[in-house]
DRENDO-1510 file (C-alpha; in Angstrom, 1 decimal, always signed):
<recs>
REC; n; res; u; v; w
REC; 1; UNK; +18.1; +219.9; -85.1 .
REC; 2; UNK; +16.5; +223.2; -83.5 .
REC; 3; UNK; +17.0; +223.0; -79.2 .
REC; 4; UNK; +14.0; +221.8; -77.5 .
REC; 5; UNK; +14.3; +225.2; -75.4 .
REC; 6; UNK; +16.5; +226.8; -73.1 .
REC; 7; UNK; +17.1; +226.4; -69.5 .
REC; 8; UNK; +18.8; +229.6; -67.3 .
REC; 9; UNK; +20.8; +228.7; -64.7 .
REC; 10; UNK; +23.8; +229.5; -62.9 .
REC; 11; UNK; +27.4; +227.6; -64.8 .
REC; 12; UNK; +28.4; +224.2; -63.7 .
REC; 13; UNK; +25.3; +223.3; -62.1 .
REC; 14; UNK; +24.3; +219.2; -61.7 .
REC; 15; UNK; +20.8; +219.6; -62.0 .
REC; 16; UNK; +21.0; +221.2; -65.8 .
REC; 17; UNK; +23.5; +218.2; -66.8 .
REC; 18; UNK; +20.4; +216.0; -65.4 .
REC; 19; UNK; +17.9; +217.3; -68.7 .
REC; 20; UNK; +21.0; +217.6; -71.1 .
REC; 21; UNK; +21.7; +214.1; -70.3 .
REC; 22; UNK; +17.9; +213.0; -70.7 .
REC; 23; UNK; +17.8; +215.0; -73.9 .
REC; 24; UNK; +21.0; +213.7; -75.1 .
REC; 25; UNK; +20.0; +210.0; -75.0 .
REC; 26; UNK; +16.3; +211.3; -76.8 .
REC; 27; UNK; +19.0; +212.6; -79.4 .
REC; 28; UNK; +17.3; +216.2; -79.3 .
REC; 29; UNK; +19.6; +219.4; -77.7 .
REC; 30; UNK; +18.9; +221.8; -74.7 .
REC; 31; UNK; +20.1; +225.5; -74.9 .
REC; 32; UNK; +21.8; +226.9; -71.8 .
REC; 33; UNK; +22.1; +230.3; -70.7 .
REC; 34; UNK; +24.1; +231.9; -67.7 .
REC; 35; UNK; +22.0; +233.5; -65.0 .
REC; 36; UNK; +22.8; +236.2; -62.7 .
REC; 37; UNK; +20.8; +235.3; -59.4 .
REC; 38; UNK; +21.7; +239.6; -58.1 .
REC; 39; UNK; +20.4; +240.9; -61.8 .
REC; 40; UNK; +18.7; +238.7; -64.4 .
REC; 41; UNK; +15.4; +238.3; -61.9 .
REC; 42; UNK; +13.5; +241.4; -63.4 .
REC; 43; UNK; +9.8; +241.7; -62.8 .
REC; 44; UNK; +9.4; +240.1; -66.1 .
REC; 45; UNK; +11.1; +236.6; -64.5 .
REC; 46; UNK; +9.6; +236.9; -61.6 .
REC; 47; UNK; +6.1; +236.9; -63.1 .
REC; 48; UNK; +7.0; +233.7; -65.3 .
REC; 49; UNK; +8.7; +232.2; -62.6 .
REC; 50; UNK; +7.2; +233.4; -59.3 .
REC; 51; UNK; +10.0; +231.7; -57.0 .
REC; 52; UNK; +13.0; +232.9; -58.2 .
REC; 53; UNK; +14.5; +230.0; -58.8 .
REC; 54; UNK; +16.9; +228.6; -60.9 .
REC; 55; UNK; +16.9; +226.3; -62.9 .
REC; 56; UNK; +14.3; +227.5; -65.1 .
REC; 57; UNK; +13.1; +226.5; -68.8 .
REC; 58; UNK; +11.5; +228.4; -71.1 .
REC; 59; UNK; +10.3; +227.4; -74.9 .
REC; 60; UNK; +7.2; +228.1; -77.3 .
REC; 61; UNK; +5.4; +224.8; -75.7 .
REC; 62; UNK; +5.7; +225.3; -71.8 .
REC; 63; UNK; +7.9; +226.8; -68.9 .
REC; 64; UNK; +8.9; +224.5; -66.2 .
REC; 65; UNK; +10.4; +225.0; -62.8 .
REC; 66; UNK; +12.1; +222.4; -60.6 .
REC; 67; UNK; +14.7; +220.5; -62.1 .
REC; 68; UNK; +12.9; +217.0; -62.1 .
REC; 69; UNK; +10.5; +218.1; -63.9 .
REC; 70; UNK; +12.5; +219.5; -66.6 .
REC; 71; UNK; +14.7; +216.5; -66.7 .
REC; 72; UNK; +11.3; +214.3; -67.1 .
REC; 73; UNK; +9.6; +216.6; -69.7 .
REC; 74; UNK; +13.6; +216.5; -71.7 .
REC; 75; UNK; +13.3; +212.9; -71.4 .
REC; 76; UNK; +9.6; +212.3; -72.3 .
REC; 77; UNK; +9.7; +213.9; -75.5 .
REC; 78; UNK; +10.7; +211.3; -77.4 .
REC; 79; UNK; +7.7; +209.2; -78.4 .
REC; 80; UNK; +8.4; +205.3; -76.2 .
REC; 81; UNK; +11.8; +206.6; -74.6 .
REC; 82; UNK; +13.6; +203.7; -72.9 .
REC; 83; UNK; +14.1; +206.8; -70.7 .
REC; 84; UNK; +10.8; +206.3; -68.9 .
REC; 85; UNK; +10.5; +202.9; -69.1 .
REC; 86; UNK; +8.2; +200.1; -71.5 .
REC; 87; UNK; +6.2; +198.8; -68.5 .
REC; 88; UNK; +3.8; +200.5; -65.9 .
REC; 89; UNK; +6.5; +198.8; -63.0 .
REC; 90; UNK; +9.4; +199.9; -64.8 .
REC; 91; UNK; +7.6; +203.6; -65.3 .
REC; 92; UNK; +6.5; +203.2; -61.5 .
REC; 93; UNK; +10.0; +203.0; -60.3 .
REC; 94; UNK; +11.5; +205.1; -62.4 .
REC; 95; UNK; +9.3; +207.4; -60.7 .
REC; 96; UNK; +10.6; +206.1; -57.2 .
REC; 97; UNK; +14.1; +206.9; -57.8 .
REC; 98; UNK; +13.1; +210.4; -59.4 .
REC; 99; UNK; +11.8; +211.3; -56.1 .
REC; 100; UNK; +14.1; +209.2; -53.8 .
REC; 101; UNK; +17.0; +211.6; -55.9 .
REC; 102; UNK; +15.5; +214.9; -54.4 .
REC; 103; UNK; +14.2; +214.1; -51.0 .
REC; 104; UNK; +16.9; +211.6; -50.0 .
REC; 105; UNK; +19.4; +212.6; -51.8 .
REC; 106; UNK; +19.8; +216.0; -52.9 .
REC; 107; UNK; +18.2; +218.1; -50.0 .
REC; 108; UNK; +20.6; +215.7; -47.7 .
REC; 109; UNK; +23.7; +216.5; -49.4 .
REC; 110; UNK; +23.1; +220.0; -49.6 .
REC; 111; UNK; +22.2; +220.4; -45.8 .
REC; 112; UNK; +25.5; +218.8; -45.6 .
REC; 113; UNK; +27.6; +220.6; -48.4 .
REC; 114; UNK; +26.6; +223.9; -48.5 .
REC; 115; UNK; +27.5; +225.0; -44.5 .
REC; 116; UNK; +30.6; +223.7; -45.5 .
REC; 117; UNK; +30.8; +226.1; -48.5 .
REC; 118; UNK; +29.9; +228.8; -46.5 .
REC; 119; UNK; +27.2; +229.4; -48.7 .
REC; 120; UNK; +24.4; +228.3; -46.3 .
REC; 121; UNK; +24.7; +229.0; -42.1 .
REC; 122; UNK; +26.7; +226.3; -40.3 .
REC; 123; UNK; +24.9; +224.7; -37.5 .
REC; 124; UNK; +26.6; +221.6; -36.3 .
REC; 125; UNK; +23.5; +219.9; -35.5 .
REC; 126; UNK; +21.9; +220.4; -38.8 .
REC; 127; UNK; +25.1; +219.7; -40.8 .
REC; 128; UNK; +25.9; +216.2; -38.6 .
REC; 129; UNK; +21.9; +215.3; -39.1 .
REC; 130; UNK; +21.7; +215.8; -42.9 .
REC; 131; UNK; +25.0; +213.7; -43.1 .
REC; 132; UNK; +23.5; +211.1; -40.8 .
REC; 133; UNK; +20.1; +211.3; -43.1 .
REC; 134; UNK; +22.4; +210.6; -46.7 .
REC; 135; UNK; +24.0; +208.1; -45.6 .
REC; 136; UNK; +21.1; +206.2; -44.1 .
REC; 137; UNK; +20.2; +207.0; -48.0 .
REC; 138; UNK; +23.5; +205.2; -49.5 .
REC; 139; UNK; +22.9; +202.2; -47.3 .
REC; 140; UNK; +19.2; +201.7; -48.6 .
REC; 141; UNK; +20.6; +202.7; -52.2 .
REC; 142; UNK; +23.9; +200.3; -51.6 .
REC; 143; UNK; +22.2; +197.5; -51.0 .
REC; 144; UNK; +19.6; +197.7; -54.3 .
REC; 145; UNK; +23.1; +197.7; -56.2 .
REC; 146; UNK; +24.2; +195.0; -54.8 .
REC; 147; UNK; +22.9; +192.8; -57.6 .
REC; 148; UNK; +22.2; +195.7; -60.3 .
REC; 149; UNK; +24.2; +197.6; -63.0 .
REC; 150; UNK; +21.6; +199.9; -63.1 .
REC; 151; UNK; +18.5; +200.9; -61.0 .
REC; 152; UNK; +15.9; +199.8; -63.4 .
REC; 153; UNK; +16.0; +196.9; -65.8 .
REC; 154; UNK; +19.5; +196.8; -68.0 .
REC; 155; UNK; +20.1; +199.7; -69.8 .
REC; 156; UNK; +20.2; +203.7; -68.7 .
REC; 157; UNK; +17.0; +205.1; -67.9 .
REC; 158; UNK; +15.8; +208.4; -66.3 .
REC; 159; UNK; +16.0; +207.1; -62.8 .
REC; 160; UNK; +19.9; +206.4; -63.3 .
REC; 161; UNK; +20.2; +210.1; -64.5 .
REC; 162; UNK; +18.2; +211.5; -61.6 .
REC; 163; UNK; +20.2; +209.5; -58.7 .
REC; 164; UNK; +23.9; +210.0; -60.1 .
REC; 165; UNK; +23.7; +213.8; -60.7 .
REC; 166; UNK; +22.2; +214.5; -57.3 .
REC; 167; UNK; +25.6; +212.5; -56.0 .
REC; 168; UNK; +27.9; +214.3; -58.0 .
REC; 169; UNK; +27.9; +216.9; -54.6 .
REC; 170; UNK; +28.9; +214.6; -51.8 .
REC; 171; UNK; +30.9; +212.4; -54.2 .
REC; 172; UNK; +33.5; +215.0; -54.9 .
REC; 173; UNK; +33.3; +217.2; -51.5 .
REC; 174; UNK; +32.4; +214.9; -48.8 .
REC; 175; UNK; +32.9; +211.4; -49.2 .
REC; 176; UNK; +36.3; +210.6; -49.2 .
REC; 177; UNK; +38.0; +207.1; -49.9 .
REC; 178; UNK; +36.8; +205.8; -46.1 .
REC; 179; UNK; +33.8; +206.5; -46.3 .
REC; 180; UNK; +33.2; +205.6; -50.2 .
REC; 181; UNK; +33.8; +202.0; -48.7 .
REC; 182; UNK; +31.0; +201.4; -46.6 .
REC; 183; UNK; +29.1; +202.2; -50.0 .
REC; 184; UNK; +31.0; +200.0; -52.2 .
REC; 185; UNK; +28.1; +199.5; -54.6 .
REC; 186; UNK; +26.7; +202.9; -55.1 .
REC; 187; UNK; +30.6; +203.9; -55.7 .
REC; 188; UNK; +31.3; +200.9; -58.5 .
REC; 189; UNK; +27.8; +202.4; -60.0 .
REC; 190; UNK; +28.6; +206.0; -59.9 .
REC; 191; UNK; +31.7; +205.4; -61.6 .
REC; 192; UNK; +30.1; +203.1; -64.1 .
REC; 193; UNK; +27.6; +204.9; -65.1 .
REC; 194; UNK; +29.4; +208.7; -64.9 .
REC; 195; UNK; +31.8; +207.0; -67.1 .
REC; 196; UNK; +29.3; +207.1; -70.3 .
REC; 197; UNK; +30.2; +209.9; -73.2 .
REC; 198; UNK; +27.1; +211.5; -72.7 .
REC; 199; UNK; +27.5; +211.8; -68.9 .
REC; 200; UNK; +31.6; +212.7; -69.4 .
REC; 201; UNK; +29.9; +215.2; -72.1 .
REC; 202; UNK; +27.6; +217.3; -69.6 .
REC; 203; UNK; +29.2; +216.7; -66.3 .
REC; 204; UNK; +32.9; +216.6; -67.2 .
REC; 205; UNK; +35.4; +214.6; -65.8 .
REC; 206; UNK; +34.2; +213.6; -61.9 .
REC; 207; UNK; +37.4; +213.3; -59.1 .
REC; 208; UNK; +36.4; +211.6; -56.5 .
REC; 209; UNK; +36.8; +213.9; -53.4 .
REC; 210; UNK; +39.9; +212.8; -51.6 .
REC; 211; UNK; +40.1; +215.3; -48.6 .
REC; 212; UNK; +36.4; +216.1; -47.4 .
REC; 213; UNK; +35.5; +219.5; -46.4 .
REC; 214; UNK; +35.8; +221.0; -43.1 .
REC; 215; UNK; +34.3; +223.9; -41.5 .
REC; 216; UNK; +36.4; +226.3; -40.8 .
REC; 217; UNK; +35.2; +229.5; -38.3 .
REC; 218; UNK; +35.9; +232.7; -40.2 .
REC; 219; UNK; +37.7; +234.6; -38.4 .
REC; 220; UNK; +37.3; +238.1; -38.1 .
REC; 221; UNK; +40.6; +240.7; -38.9 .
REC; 222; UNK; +41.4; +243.6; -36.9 .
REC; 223; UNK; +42.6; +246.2; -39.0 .
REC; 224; UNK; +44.4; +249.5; -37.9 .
REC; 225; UNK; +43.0; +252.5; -39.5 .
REC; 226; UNK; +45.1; +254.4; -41.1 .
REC; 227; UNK; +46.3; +257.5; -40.5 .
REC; 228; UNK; +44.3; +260.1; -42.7 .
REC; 229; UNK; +46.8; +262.8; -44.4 .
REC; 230; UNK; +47.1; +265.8; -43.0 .
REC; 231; UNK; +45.4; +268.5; -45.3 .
REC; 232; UNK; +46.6; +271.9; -45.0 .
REC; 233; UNK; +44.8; +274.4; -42.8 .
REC; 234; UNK; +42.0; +276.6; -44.8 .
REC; 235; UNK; +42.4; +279.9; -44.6 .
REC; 236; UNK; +40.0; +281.3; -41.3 .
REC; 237; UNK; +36.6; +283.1; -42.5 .
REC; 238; UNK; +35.9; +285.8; -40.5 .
REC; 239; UNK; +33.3; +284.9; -38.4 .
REC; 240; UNK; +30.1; +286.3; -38.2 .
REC; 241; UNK; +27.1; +286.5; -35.6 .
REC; 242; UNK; +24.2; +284.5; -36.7 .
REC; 243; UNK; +20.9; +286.2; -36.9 .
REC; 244; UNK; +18.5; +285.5; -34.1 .
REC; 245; UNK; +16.2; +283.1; -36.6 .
REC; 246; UNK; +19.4; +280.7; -37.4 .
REC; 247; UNK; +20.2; +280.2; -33.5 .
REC; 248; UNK; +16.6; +278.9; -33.1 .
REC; 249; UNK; +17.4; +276.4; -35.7 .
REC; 250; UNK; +20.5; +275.3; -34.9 .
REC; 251; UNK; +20.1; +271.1; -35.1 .
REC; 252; UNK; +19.0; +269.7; -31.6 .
REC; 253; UNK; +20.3; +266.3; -31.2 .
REC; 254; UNK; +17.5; +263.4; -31.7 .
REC; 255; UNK; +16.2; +262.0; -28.6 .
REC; 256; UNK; +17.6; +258.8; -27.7 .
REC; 257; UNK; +16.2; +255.6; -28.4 .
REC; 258; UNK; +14.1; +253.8; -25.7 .
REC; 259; UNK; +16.3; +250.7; -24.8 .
REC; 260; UNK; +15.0; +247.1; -24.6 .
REC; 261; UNK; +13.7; +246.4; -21.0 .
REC; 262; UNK; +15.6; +243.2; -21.8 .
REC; 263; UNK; +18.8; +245.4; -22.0 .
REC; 264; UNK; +18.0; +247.1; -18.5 .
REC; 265; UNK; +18.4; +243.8; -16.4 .
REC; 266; UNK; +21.1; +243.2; -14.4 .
REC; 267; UNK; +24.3; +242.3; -15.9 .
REC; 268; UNK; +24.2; +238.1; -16.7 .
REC; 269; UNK; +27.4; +236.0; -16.1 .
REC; 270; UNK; +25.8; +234.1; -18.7 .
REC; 271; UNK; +26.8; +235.0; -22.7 .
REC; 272; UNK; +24.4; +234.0; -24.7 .
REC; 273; UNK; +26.6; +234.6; -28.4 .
REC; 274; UNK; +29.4; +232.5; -26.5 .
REC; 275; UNK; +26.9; +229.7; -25.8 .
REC; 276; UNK; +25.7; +229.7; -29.7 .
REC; 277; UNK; +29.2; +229.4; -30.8 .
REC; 278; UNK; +29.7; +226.5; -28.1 .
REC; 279; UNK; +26.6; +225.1; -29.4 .
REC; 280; UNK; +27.5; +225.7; -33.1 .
REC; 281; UNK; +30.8; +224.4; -33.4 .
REC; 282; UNK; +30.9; +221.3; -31.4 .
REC; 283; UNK; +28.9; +217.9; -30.4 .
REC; 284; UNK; +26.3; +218.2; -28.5 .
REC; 285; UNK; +27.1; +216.4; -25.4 .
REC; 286; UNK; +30.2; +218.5; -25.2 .
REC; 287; UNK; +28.2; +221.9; -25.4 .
REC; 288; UNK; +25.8; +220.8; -23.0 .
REC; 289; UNK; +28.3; +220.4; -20.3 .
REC; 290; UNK; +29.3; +224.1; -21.1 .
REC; 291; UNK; +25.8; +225.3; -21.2 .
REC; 292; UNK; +25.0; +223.7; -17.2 .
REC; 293; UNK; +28.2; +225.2; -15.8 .
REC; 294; UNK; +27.9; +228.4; -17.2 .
REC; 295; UNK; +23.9; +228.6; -17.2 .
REC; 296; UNK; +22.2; +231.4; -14.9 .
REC; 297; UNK; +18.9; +230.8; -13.8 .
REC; 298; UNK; +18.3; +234.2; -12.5 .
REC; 299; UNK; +19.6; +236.1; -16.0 .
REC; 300; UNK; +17.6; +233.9; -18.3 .
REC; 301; UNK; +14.8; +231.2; -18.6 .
REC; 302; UNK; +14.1; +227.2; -19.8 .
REC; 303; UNK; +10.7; +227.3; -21.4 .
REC; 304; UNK; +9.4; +223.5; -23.5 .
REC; 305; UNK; +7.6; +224.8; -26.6 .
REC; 306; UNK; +4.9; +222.5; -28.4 .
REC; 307; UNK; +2.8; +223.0; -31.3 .
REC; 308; UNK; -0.9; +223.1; -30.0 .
REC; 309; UNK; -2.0; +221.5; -33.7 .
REC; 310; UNK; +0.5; +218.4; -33.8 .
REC; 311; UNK; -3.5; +216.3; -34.8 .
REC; 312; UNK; -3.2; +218.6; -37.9 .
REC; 313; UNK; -0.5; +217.8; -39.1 .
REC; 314; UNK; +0.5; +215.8; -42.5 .
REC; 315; UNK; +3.4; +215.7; -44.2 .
REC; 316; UNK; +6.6; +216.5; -42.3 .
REC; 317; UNK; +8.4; +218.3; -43.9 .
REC; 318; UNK; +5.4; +221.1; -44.4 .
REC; 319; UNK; +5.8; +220.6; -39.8 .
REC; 320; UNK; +9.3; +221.7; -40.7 .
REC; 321; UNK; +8.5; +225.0; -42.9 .
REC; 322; UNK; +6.1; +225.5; -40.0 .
REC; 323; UNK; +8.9; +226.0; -38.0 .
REC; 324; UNK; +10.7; +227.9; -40.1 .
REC; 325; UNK; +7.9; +230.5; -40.3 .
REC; 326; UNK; +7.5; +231.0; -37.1 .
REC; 327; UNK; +11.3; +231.7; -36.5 .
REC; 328; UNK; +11.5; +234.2; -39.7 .
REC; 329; UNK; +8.8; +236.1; -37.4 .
REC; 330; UNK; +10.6; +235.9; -34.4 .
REC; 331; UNK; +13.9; +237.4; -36.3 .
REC; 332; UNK; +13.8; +240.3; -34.1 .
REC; 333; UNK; +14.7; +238.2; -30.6 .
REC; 334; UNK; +17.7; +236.5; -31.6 .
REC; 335; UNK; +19.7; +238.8; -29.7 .
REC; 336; UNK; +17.8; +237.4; -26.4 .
REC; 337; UNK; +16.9; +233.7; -27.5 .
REC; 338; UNK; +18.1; +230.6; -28.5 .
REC; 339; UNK; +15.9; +227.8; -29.5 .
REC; 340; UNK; +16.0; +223.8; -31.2 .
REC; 341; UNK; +12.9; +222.8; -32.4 .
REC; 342; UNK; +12.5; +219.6; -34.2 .
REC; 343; UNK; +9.5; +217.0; -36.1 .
REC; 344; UNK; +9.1; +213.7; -34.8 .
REC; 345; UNK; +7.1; +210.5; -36.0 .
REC; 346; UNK; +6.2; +210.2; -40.1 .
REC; 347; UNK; +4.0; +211.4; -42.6 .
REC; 348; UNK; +0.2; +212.2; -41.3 .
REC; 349; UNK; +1.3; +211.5; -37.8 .
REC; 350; UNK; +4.1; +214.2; -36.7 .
REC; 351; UNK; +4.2; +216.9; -34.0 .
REC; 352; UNK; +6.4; +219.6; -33.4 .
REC; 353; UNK; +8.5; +220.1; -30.3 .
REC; 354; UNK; +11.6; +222.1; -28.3 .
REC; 355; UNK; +13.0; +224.1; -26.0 .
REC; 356; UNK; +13.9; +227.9; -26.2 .
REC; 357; UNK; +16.6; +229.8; -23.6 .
REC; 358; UNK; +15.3; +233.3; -23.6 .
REC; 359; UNK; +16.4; +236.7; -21.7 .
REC; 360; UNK; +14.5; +237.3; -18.7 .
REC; 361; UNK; +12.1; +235.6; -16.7 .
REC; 362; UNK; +9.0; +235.7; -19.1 .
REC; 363; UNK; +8.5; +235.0; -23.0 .
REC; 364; UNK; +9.8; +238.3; -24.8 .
REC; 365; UNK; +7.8; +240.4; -26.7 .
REC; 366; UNK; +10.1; +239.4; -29.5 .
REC; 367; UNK; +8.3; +235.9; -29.4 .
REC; 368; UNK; +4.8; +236.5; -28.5 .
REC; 369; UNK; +4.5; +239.6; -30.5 .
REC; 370; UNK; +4.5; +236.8; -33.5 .
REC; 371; UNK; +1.2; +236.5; -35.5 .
REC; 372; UNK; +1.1; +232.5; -35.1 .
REC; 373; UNK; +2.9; +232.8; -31.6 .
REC; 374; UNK; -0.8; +231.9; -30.2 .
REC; 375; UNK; -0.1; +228.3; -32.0 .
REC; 376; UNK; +2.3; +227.7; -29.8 .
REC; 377; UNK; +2.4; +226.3; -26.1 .
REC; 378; UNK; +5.3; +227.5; -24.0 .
REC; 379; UNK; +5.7; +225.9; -20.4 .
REC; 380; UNK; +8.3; +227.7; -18.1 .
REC; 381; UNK; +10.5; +224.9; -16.7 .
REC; 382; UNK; +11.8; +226.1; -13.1 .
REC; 383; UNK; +15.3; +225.7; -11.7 .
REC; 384; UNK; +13.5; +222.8; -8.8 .
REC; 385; UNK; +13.2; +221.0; -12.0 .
REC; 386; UNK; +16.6; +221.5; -14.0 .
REC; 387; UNK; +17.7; +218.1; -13.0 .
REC; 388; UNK; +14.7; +215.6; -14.4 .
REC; 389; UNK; +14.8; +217.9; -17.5 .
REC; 390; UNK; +18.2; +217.8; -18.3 .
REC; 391; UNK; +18.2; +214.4; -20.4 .
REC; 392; UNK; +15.2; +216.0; -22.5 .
REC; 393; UNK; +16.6; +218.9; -23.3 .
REC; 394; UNK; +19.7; +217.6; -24.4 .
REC; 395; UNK; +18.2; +215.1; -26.9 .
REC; 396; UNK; +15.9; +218.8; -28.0 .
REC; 397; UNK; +19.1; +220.1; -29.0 .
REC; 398; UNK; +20.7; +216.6; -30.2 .
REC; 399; UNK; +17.8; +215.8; -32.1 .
REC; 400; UNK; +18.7; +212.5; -30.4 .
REC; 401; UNK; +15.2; +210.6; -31.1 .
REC; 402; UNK; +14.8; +207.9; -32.8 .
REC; 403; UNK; +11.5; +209.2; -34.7 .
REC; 404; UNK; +13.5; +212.6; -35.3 .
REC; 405; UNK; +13.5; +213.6; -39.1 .
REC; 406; UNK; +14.1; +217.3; -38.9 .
REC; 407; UNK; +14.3; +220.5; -37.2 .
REC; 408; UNK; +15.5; +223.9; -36.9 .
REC; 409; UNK; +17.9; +226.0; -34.2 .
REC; 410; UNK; +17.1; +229.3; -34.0 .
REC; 411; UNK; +20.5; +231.3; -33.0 .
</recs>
């Protein structure tokens, strides 16, 4: 039987095992290819595939981005696939868990992995969140199991494909034995149902992660430089006067650069790298005890920022690319700001909040230079008032609310 297409990924990746699985079962084949992220994107790919991403899949009927979508298409080609489902409620939660996979799961357990891996910024906050958020996620999931084999009716179906490979991540790097046992149920199913030849086929044999990871600060090496060999004197050229036309152009040193009037104040007792790296790498309530004792009012400012729109809002996670925006256009002031901005509320009724620590007694020019700076409201907050703001802008940079459901530090 000819492949159905070919998908372009990067090796070893879960979310290509999830359409060879779903392909597998329809008793049709997927082609794989290895794709370099740093060469294979050519203006060619990029046209077909405007995102960049990877997975991708191309063949002579359609090209598809976004994993779930290939997996679904893989598994929907054969005519009535039990895949999918028999019954509009059976095809309706198959559905669920599709998308409970990626926005419960998946994004979750990379926010959590990947800072680990060092392939993604660590940011305790965000890290100790996403954790928080997936294993709110195994609860809900663990007690579903509690009276099912699998997540829809009593065979394997899409939905059982979708949920196991986006565990395969915190199942083998995260979740060791202790904390496998609050989730007793989702564990007895992963293993049950990553046991099956055509999972063991694509996803290879799982170990269950028995130390989890750690982050560990890199730490930077001092190296001596060494000692350049000595090379033997050149002969001396006689030297000669230069005519009147080469003194004139003899190279004139480049004026120097204007500084910052942010690096012309006064010197600060206050670091602002050392309080990032306080912040980064440990919990929150011990940070902020470091931050008040070693904060200086005079060197640098408290401002509360909000989002003049919040009515506009809709879905929250959008609120949360909003935030990223307007910190990609702010890159240039992280030298003289620090900031936690976070969602809070739901779907259709959200707003966006925080608190920034900036150089200086007024908003830089860093910040308000920003095109979509004008969306957003920031209120000074002066030392007289330090003390009644103190619990709020701890639970800003906790993202201790219990309507919270994402943010973003700027650092």
């Amino acid at each position: 039987m000819s492949p159905i297409g070919t998908i372009k990924s990067y090796p070893n990746n879960p979310r290509v095992a999830k359409a060879q699985i779903a392909a597998a079962y329809n008793g049709l084949e997927i082609n794989v290819e290895a794709f370099d992220l740093s060469k294979d994107r050519t203006p060619e790919f990029l046209n077909k595939f405007p995102m960049g991403k990877v997975p991708v899949f191309e063949s002579d009927k359609v090209d598809l981005t976004e994993s779930s979508a290939i997996g679904y298409y893989a598994a929907a080609l054969k005519e009535d696939s039990a895949l999918l489902g028999k019954t509009a409620v059976d095809k309706a939660l198959i559905v669920q868990w599709m998308l409970f996979a990626e926005t419960e799961i998946s994004v979750n357990s990379s926010g959590w992995v990947l800072p680990l891996r060092g392939i993604w910024p660590y940011l305790k906050p965000n890290v100790d969140a996403a954790a928080t958020k997936l294993k709110r996620a195994l609860g809900a999931l663990n007690t579903v199991l509690l009276t099912k084999t699998y997540l829809v009716g009593h065979e394997i179906t899409y939905a059982d494909i979708a949920i196991v490979t986006a565990l395969i991540s915190s199942y083998t790097q995260v979740l060791d034995k202790a904390a496998r046992a609050e989730f007793k149920n989702v564990t007895r199913y992963f293993t049950t149902v990553t046991s099956k030849p055509l999972f063991q086929k694509y996803l290879g044999k799982i170990t269950l992660c028995e130390t989890p990871l750690k982050f560990v600060p890199v730490k930077k090496e001092t190296k001596k430089k060494e000692a350049a060999p000595k090379k033997e004197a050149a002969p001396k050229k006689k030297e000669v006067a230069p005519a009147a036309d080469e003194e004139e152009e003899e190279a004139k040193p480049a004026p120097p650069k204007a500084k910052n009037k942010l690096d012309l104040l006064p010197p600060s007792p206050f670091v602002l790298d050392a309080w990032k790296r306080e912040y980064s790498n440990n919990d929150t309530k011990d940070a902020i005890k470091w931050f008040w004792e070693h904060f200086d009012p005079e060197g640098y400012s408290i401002w509360k920022v909000d989002y003049k729109y919040n009515d506009e809002l809709t879905l929250t996670f959008m609120s949360n690319n909003l935030i990223g925006g307007f910190y990609a256009r702010i890159e240039r002031a992280h030298k003289y700001a620090f900031g936690s901005m976070i969602v809070r509320g739901e779907n259709n009724n959200n707003t966006i909040s925080g608190y920034f620590v900036v150089r200086g007694q007024e908003v830089p020019f860093e910040i308000y230079d920003a095109a979509d700076f004008a969306s957003y409201s920031f209120t000074k907050v002066e030392p007289a008032q330090y003390e009644e703001k103190k619990e709020e802008f701890y639970k800003y940079l906790a993202w201790d609310f219990e309507d919270c459901v994402d943010g973003k530090v700027f650092k």
